[in-house]
C-alpha positions in Angstrom: -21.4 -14.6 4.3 -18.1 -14.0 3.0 -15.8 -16.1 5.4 -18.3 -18.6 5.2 -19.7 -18.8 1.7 -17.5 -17.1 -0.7 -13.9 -17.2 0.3 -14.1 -21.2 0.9 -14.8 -21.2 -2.8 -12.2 -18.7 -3.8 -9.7 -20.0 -1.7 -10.1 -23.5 -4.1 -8.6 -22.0 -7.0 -4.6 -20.6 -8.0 -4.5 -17.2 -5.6 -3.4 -15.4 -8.8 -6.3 -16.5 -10.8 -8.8 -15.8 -8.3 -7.4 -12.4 -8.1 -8.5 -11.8 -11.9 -11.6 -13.1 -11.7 -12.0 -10.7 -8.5 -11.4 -7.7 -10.5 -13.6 -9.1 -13.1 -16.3 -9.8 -11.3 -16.3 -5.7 -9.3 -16.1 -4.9 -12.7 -18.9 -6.5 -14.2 -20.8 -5.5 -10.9 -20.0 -1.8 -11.5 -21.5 -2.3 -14.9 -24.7 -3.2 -13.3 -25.0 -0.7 -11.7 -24.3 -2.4 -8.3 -22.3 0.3 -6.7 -24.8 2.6 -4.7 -25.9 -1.1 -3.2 -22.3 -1.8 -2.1 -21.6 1.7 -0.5 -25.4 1.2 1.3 -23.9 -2.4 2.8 -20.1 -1.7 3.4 -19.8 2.4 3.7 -19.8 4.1 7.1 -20.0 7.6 6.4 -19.4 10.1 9.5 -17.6 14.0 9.7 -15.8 12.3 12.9 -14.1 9.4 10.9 -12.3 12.6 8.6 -8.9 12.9 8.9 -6.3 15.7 7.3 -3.1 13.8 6.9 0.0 15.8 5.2 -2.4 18.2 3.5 -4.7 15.6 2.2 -8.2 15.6 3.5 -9.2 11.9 4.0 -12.8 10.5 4.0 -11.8 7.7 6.5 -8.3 6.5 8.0 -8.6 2.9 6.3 -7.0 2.6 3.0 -6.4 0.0 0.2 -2.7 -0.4 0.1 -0.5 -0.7 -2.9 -0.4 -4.4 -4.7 -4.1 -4.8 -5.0 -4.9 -2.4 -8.0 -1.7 -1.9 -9.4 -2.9 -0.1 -12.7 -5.5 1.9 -11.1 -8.2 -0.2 -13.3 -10.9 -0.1 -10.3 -9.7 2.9 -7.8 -13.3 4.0 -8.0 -14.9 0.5 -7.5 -13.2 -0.4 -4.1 -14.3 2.9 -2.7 -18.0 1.4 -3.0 -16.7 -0.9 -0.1 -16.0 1.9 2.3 -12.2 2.4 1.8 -11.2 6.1 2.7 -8.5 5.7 -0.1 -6.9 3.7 -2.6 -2.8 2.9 -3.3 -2.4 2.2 -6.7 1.0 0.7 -8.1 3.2 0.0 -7.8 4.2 1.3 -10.8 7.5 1.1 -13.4 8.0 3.7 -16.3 7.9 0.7 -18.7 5.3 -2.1 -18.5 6.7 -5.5 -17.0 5.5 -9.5 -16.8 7.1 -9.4 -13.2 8.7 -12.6 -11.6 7.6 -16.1 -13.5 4.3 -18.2 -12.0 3.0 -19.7 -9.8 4.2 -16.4 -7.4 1.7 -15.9 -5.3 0.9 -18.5 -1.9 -1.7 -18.7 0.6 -0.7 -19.7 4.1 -3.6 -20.6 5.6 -2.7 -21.9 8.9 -1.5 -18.4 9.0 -3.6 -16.2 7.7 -1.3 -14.9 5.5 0.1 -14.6 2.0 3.6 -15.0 -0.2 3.8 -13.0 -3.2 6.9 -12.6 -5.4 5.2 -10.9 -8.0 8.2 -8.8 -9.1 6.6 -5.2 -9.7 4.3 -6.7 -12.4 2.0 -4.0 -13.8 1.1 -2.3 -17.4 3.3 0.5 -17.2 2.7 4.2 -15.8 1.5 5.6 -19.0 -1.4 3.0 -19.3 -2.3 3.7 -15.6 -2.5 7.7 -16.2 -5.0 7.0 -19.0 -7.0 5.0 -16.5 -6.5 8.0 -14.3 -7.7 10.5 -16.1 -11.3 9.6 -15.6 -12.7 11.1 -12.1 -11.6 10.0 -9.1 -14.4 9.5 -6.4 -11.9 8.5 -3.5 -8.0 9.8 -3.0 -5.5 8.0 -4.6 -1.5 7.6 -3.8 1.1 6.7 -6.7 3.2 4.0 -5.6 6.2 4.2 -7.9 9.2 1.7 -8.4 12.2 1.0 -10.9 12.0 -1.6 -13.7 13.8 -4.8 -12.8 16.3 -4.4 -15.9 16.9 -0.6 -14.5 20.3 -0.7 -12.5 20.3 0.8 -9.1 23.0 3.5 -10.1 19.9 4.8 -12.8 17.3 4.0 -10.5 16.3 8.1 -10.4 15.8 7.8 -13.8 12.7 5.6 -13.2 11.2 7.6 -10.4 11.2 10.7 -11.9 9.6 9.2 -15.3 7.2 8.0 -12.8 6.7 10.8 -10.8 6.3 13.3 -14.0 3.5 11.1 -15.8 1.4 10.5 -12.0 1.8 14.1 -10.7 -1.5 15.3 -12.4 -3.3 12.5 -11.5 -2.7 11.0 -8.0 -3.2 12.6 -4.4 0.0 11.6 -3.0 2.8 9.7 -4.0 4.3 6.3 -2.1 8.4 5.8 -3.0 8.9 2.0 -3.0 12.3 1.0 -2.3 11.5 -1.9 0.1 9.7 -4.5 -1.9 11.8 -7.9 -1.6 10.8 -9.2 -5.1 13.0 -6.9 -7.3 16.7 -7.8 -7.2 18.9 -5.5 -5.5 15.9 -3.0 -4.8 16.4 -2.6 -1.2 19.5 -1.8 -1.6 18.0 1.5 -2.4 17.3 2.2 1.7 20.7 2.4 2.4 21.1 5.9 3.7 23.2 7.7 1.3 21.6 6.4 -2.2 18.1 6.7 -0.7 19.1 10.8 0.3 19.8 11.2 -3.3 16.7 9.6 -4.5 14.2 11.8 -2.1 15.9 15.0 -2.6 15.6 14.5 -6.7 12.0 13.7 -6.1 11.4 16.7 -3.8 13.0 18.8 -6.7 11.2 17.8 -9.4 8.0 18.1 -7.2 8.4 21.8 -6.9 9.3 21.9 -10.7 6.4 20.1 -11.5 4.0 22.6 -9.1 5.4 25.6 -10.3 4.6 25.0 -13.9 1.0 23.5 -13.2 0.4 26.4 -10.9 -0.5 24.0 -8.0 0.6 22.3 -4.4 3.4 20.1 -4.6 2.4 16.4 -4.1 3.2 15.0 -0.7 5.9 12.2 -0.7 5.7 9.2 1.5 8.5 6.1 1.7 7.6 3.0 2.2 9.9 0.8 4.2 10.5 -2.7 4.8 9.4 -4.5 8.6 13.1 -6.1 8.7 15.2 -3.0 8.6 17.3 -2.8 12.1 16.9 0.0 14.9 19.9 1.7 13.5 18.5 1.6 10.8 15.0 2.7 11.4 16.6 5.8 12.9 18.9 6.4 9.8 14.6 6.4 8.1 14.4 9.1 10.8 17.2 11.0 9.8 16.4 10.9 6.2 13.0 12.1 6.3 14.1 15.4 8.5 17.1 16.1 6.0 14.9 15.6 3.0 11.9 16.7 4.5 9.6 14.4 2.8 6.1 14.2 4.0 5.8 10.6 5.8 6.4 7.4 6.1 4.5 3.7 5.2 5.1 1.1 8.0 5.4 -1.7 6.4 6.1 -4.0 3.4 6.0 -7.3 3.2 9.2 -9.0 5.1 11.3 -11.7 4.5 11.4 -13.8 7.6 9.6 -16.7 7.7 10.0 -16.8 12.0 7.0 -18.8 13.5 4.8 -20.1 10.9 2.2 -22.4 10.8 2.0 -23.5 7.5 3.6 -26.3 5.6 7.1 -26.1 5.3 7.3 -26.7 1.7 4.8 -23.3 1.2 6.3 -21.5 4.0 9.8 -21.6 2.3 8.8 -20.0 -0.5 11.1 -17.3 -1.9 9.6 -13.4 -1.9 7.9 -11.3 0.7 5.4 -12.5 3.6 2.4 -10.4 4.5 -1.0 -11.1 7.2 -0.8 -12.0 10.5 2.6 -13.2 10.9 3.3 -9.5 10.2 1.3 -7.7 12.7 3.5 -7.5 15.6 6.4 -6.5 14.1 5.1 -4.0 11.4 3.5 -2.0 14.9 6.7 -2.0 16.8 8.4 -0.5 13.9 5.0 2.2 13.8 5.8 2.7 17.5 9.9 3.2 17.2 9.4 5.7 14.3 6.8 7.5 16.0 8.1 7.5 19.4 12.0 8.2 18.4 11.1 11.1 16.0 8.4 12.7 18.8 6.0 12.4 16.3 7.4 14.5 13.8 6.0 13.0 10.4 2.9 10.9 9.4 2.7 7.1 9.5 0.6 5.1 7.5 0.6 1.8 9.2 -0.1 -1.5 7.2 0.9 -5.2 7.8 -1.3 -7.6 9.3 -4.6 -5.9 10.1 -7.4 -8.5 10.2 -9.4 -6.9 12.7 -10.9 -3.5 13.9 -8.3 -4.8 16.9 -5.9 -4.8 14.8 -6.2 -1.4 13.2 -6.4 0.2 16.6 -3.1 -0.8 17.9 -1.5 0.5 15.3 -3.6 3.9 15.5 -2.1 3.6 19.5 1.3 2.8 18.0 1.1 6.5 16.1 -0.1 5.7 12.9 -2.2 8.1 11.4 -3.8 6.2 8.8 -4.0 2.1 8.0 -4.1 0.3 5.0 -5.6 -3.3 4.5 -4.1 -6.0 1.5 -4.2 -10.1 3.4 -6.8 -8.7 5.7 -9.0 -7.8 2.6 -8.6 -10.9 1.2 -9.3 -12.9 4.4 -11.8 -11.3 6.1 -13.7 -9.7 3.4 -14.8 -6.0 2.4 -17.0 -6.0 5.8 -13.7 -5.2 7.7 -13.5 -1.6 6.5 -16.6 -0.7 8.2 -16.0 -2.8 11.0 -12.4 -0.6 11.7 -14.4 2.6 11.1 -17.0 1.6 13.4 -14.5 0.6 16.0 -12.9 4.1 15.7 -16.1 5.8 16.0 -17.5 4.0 19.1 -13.6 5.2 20.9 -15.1 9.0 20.0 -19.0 8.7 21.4 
């Protein structure tokens, strides 16, 4: 029903609108009480679908990733389709317009989408208000720098972040690899990003020792066109810093083998869907292979079937996320990918 009745109608408005009316139309649904009828249609509920992933017992390995609900303003709601858990952010200490419209494309001979959004969201402190209420579903903090922040301050901005979130998220998600904030990934170079996971690892403790409670696992989120060398440097950094995991991938900024029109396809900011998949699993697989398996993956970038999510499961990903795949295929994936998982167990 939803590739072939509602989607052709979304897709005929602005992608940025339609995502507004999206959130107010879950929301309005919530209101009427529509929830318990969405988690009867979409939720697949099973012990065997569980999984305990750097301390943090999940319901389901298929996730919302960060970008969707960037001020946590329906976490709740899209667990009633069957997500395990839900990315929020990401989020800046102060609240920001992001990049000027129109900066979000659909490439529909590719299945996929161009966003330059530019780390657009209401600011942290808004977002903990919204968090405060209960959460039905884990939820991971993904935290950024303002645009006007320089890079050599950059810490400054995480740790505001990181301070106002700890009480209210399940895990947090360090973005340094979005393409749509100039001179943000600039931040993965080796020595800076060090600095910037060893600050957040301290203030962790000092935040857990003074709320009597676990520290918070960490996980970085890195970009799909980072090198081998470079990948291993990732490998290297998480072992010295000891952070909890890793997100493989962003969105990336090759346009290599597209489809689409060449006027859309040129677009400036970062591409995610399809045109992702291949390389956002070989860069699962490299991580996880070259580092024996030493640290959790959360693998995202082009999942648009339960297919899809398996290969990157096989690839050593621990957990998957959907964003393009969501938005294409509908909310019927999620329990299409858990099925899928369950059927490889019977």
């Amino acid at each position: 029903m939803y590739k072939t009745l509602i989607r052709p109608i979304l897709f005929l408005f602005d992608p940025e609108s339609v995502h507004h009316f999206s959130f107010w139309a879950i929301k309005w649904f919530s209101r009427m009480g529509l929830g318990p009828l969405f988690r009867k249609i979409f939720e697949l509920k099973d012990p065997r679908l569980e999984r305990e992933v750097f301390g943090v017992k999940f319901k389901n390995p298929v996730g919302l990733a960060a970008g969707f609900d960037k001020n946590a303003q329906l976490f709740n709601e899209f667990s009633d389709f069957g997500f395990g858990f839900v990315e929020i952010g990401t989020l800046t200490p102060k609240p920001q317009p992001g990049n000027p419209k129109k900066r979000l494309f659909r490439l529909r001979k590719d299945s996929a989408i161009i966003n330059r959004m530019g780390f657009n969201n209401h600011g942290v402190f808004e977002a903990v208000e919204l968090l405060k209420k209960k959460h039905r579903v884990i939820v991971g903090g993904n935290i950024g720098k303002n645009k006007v922040t320089p890079n050599d301050q950059a810490v400054k901005d995480y740790l505001i972040c990181f301070e106002a979130l700890f009480e209210h998220v399940d895990y947090f998600v360090v973005n340094v690899s979005s393409p749509n904030t100039p001179g943000l990934r600039e931040l993965q170079d080796k020595e800076p990003l060090t600095q910037l996971l060893k600050k957040l690892k301290r203030q962790n403790a000092k935040q857990a020792k003074k709320a009597n409670k676990k520290e918070k696992p960490i996980l970085l989120k890195i970009a799909p066109d980072l090198s081998n060398d470079q990948l291993l440097d990732i490998i290297a950094i998480v072992k010295a810093t000891e952070i909890d995991g890793v997100i493989a991938t962003n969105t990336t900024i090759s346009r290599e083998g597209l489809k689409s029109d060449l006027i859309v396809s040129e677009e400036q900011g970062g591409l995610s869907g399809k045109p992702l998949a291949k390389r956002s699993t070989e860069v699962i697989r490299f991580l996880s292979e070259k580092s024996n398996k030493a640290f959790p993956i959360i693998g995202v970038g082009g999942i648009h079937s339960p297919e899809d999510a398996l290969e990157k499961l096989d690839a050593g990903a621990d957990l998957v996320q959907l964003y393009t795949g969501f938005i294409y295929e509908g909310p019927g994936l999620i329990k299409k990918i858990n099925k899928a998982i369950l059927d490889r167990t019977s």
